[in-house]
C-alpha positions as CSV (number, residue, x, y, z in Angstrom):
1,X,68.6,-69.4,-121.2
2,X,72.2,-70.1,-122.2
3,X,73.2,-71.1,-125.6
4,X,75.8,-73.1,-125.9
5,X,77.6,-73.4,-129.6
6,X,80.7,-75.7,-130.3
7,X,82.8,-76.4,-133.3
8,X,84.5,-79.8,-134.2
9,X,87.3,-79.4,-136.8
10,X,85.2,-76.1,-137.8
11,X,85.9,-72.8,-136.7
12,X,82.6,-71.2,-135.3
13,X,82.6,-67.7,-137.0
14,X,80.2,-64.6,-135.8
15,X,78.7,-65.3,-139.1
16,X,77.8,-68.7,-137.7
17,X,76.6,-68.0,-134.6
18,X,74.2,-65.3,-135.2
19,X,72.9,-68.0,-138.0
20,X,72.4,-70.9,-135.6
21,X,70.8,-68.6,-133.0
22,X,68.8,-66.3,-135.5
23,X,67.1,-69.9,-136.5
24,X,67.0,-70.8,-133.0
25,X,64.7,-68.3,-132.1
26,X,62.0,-69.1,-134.4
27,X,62.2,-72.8,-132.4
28,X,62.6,-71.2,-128.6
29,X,59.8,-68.8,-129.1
30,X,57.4,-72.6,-128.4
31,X,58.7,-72.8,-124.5
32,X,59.2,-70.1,-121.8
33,X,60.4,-73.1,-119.4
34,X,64.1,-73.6,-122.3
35,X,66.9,-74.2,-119.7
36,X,69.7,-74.5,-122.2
37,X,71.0,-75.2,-126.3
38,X,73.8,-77.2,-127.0
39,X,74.9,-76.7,-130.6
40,X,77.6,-79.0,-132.1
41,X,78.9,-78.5,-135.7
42,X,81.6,-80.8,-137.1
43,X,83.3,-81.6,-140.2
44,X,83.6,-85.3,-141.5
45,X,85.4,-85.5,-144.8
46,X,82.6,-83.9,-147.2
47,X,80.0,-84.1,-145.3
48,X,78.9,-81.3,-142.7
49,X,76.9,-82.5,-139.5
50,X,75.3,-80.5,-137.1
51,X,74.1,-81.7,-133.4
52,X,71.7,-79.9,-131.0
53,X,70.2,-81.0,-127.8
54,X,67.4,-78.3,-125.9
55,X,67.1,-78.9,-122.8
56,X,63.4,-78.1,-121.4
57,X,61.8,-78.8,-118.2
58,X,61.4,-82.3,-117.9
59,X,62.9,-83.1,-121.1
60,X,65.9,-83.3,-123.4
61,X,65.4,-83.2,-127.2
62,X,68.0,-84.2,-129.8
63,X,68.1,-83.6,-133.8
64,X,71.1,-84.2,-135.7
65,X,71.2,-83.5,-139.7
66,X,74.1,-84.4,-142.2
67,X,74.6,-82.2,-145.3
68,X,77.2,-81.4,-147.7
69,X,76.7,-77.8,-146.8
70,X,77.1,-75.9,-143.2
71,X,74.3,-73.5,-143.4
72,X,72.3,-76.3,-145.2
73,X,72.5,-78.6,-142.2
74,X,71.4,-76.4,-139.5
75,X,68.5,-75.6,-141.7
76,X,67.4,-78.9,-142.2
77,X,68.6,-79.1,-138.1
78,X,66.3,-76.5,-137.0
79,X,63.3,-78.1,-138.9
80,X,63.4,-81.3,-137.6
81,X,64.0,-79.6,-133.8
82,X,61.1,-77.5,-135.0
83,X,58.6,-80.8,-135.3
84,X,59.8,-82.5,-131.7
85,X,58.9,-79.3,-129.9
86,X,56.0,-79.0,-131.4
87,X,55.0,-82.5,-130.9
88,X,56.0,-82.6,-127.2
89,X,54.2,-79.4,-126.9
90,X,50.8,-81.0,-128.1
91,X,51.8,-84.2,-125.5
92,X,51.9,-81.7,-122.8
93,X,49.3,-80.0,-123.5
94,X,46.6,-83.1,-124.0
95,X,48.5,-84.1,-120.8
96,X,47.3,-81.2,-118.7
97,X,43.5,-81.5,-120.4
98,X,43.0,-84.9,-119.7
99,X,42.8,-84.7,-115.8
100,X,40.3,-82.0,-116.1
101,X,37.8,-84.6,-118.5
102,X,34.8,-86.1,-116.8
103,X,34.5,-90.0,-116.3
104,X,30.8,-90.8,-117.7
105,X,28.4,-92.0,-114.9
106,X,27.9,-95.6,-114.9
């Protein structure tokens, strides 16, 4: 899996970065089949933004959060990234049940 972590008008510190992917675990640890994480942090004015797009098989998902603060952005980031996976996890998985359900005899 490659991680991918990028900095717009911010400078992406080691401090940052084991941040973004210590919280990134707890959302990775869903799939086996994660390709790649692109991370993008920028700085507009006062307000903070923070970008990430997972790549999984079949699918891309995207979150983006606004905060005044850095580390309060990815939080909020990595929670909403949190609910799509799970969600698309659940699709998936009611997916792969449904061809195994019997049609009711007429």
């Amino acid at each position: 899996m490659n991680i991918n972590i990028t900095g717009h008008h911010v400078e992406v510190t080691p401090a940052i970065n084991d941040y973004v992917t210590a919280k990134l675990d707890r959302v990775i640890r869903h799939f086996d089949s994660v390709t790649s994480v692109h991370v993008i942090l920028s700085v507009d004015k006062l307000n903070q933004k923070a970008e990430i797009t997972l790549h999984v098989k079949g699918k891309d998902i995207y979150a983006d959060s606004i905060e005044p603060d850095l580390y309060a952005a990815i939080d909020t980031l990595i929670d909403k990234l949190d609910r799509q996976v799970v969600k698309y996890k659940e699709i998936q998985s009611n997916h792969a049940h449904e061809g195994l359900k019997r049609q009711p005899a007429e």
